[in-house]
C-alpha positions in Angstrom: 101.9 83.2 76.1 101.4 79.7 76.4 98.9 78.4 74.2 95.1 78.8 75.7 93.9 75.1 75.0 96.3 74.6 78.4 94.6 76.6 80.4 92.2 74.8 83.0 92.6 77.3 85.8 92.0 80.9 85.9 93.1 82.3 89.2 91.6 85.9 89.9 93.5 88.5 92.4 91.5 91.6 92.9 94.6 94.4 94.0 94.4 98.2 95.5 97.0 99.9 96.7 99.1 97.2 98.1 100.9 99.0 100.7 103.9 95.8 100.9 105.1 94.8 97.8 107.0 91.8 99.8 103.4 90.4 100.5 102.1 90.7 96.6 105.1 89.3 95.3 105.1 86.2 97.5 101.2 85.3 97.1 102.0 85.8 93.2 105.3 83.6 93.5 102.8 80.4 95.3 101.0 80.4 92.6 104.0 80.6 89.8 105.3 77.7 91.9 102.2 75.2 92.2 102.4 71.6 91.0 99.4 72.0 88.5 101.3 74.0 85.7 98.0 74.7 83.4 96.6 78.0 84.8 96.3 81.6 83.9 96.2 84.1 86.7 94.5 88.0 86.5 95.7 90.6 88.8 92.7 92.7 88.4 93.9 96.5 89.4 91.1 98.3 91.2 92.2 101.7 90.1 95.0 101.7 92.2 97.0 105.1 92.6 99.8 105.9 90.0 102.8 105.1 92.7 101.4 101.6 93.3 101.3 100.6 89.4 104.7 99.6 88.3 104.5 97.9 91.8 101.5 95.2 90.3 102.8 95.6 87.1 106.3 93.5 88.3 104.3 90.8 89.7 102.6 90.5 87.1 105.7 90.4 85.0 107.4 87.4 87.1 105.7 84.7 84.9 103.9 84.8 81.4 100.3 82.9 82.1 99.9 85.9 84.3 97.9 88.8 82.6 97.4 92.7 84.0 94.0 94.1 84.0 93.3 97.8 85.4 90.2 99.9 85.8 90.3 103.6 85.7 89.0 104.3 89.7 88.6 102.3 92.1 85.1 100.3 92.2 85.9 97.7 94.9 87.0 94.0 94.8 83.4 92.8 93.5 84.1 94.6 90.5 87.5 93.6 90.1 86.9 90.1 90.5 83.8 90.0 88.0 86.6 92.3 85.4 88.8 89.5 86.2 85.9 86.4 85.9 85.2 88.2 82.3 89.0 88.3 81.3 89.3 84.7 82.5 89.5 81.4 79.6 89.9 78.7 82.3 86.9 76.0 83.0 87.3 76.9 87.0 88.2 80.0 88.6 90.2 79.8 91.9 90.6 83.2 94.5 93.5 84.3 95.6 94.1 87.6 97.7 97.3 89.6 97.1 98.5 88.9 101.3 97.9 85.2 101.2 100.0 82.0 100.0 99.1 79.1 98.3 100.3 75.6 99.2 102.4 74.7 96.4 100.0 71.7 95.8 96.9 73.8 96.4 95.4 73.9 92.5 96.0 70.5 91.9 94.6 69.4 94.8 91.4 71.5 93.8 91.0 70.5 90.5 91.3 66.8 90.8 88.7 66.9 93.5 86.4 68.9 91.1 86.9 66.6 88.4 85.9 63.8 90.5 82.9 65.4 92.0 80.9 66.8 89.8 77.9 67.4 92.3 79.9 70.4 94.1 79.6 74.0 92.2 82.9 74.7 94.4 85.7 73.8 96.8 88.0 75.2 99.2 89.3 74.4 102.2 90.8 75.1 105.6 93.4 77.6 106.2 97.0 78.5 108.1 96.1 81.5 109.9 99.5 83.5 109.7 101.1 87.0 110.3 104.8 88.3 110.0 105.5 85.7 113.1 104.7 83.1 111.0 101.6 80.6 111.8 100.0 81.2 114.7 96.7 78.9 114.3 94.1 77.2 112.0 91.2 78.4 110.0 88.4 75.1 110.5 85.6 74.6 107.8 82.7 72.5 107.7 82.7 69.8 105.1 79.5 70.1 103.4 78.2 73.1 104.9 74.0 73.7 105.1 71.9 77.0 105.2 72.3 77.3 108.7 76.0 77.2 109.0 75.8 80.9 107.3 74.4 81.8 110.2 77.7 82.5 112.0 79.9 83.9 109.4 80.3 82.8 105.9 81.5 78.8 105.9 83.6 79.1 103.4 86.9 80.7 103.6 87.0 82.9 100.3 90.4 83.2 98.9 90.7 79.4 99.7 88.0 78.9 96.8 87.7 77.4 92.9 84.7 77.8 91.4 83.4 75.8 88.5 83.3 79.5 85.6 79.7 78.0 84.3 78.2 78.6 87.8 79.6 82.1 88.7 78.5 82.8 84.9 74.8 81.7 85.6 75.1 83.6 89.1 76.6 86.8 87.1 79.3 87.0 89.4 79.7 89.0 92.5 77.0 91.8 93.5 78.2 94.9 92.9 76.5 97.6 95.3 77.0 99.7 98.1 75.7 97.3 100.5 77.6 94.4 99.4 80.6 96.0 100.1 83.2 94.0 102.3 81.1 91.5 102.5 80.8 90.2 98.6 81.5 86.6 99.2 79.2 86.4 101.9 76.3 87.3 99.9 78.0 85.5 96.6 77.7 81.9 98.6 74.4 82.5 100.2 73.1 83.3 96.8 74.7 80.2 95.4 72.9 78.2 98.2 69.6 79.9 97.7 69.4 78.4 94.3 70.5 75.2 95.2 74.4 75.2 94.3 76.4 73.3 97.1 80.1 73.6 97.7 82.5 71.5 99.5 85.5 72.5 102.1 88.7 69.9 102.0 90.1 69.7 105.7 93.1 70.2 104.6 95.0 73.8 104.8 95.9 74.5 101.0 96.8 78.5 101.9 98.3 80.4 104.3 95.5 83.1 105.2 96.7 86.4 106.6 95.5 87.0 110.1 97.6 90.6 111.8 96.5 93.2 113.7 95.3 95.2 111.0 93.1 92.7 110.2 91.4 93.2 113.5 90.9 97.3 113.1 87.7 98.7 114.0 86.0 98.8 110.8 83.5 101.8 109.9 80.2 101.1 111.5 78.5 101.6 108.5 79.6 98.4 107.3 78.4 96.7 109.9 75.0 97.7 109.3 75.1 97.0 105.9 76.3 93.5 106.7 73.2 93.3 109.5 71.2 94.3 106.3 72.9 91.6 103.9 72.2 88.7 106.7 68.6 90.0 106.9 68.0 89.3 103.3 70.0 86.2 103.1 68.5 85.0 105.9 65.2 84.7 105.0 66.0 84.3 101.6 67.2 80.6 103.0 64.6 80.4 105.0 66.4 80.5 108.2 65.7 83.6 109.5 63.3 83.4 112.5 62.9 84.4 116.6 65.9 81.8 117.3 68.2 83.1 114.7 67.4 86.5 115.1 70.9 87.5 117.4 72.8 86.9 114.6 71.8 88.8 112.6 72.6 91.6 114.7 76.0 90.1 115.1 78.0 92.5 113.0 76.5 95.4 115.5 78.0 94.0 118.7 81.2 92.9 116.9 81.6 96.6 115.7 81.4 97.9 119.3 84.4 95.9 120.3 87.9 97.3 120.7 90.4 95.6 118.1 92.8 94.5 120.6 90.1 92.8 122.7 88.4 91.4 119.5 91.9 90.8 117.9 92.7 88.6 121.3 89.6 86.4 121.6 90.0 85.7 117.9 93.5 84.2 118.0 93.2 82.9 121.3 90.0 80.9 119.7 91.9 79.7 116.7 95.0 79.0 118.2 93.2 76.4 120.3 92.9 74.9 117.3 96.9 74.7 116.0 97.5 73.4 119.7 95.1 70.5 119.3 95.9 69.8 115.9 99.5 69.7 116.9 98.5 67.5 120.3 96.8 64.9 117.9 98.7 65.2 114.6 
């Protein structure tokens, strides 16, 4: 192991069950290969299934900065990441999700702008939006994004994201609940906002976000009211919850009575807009 006064970066990737090896080998090989050499990274095992182990257990094997934590059931990623936030000896923590890549100069990239900005808790930055095709559009960001710009979706993209640890410490990481569920980092940045932490997107794409059909499957519509109930409490928590802003927060009920390949097709088409124009003025 390489000796811990050269670790700057933690990276944290919360795994369960990864049903393509392919995919958690390559988003663990972008990181091995970055530019900015002093990290550690924590594949945090959410109790994964005993036919899935020795699966993480290679990619964590491919380099030695990268270290294998499990739990003994599944909890869900908020838990994982925290396990992997506690584990971590870097002075920022960067996300990484087990389908996505990192641009190979993505860390360094992050780092230097957090060293030279010492007013931003966090940074990320805009995204490829990619399946097995290859890239298929652009995930934007808003540079210096306000209380209201939650009011969409969250405007950060979350495994795009370094935190400074000291912050995430003082926050005591990601809320851990029933309600929280699949929507962790949501609630995670509008808490961060609520006491007055401010983060910063780059407008650059530093990853390659996964964006297939799966990722447009109906999802239980219990989680959409729990999300309905986690924008009501941020909401006014930011004090931007009023008659105007109301729709939204009933979003995640009308989104939830959509049919995936209708939902799946406005989404791309929306975002692919967006890889056309960029390509018309680039």
């Amino acid at each position: 192991m390489r000796g811990m006064e050269k670790i700057k970066i933690s990276v944290v990737m919360g795994v369960y069950n990864p049903s393509d090896r392919g995919q958690l080998y390559q988003a663990t090989m972008s990181i091995i290969n970055q530019s900015f050499k002093e990290w550690e990274m924590i594949i945090c095992d959410d109790g994964s299934s005993a036919e899935y182990i020795d699966v993480i257990k290679i990619a964590a094997g491919l380099d030695d900065r990268i270290k294998y934590i499990r739990s003994n059931r599944n909890r869900g990623l908020a838990h994982a990441l925290n396990q992997g936030i506690a584990a971590s000896r870097g002075r920022y923590i960067a996300r990484m999700d087990a389908d996505d890549i990192s641009k190979p100069d993505r860390l360094e990239i992050l780092y230097k702008f957090m060293e030279g900005n010492p007013v931003y808790e966090w940074v990320g930055s805009n995204s490829e939006l990619f399946d097995d095709a290859g890239v298929w559009g652009i995930g934007m960001t808003k540079e210096i994004p306000a209380k209201k710009d939650f009011l969409g979706h969250s405007p950060y993209i979350h495994p795009s994201v370094m935190f400074r640890r000291n912050v995430l410490v003082r926050a005591k990481g990601y809320r851990v609940s029933q309600l929280t569920a699949r929507c962790e980092d949501y609630e995670l940045f509008m808490r961060l906002h609520m006491h007055g932490c401010q983060g910063y997107n780059i407008q650059k794409e530093l990853i390659q976000y996964r964006e297939d059909y799966q990722s447009y499957s109906r999802r239980k519509y219990k989680y959409c009211i729990r999300e309905m109930q986690v924008r009501l409490n941020g909401f006014r928590k930011l004090g931007i919850l009023n008659l105007q802003t109301s729709p939204y927060v009933i979003k995640p009920l009308v989104v939830g009575l959509i049919r995936p390949s209708v939902l799946g097709y406005i989404k791309k088409n929306v975002r692919n807009n967006y890889y056309v124009e960029g390509q018309k003025n680039g």
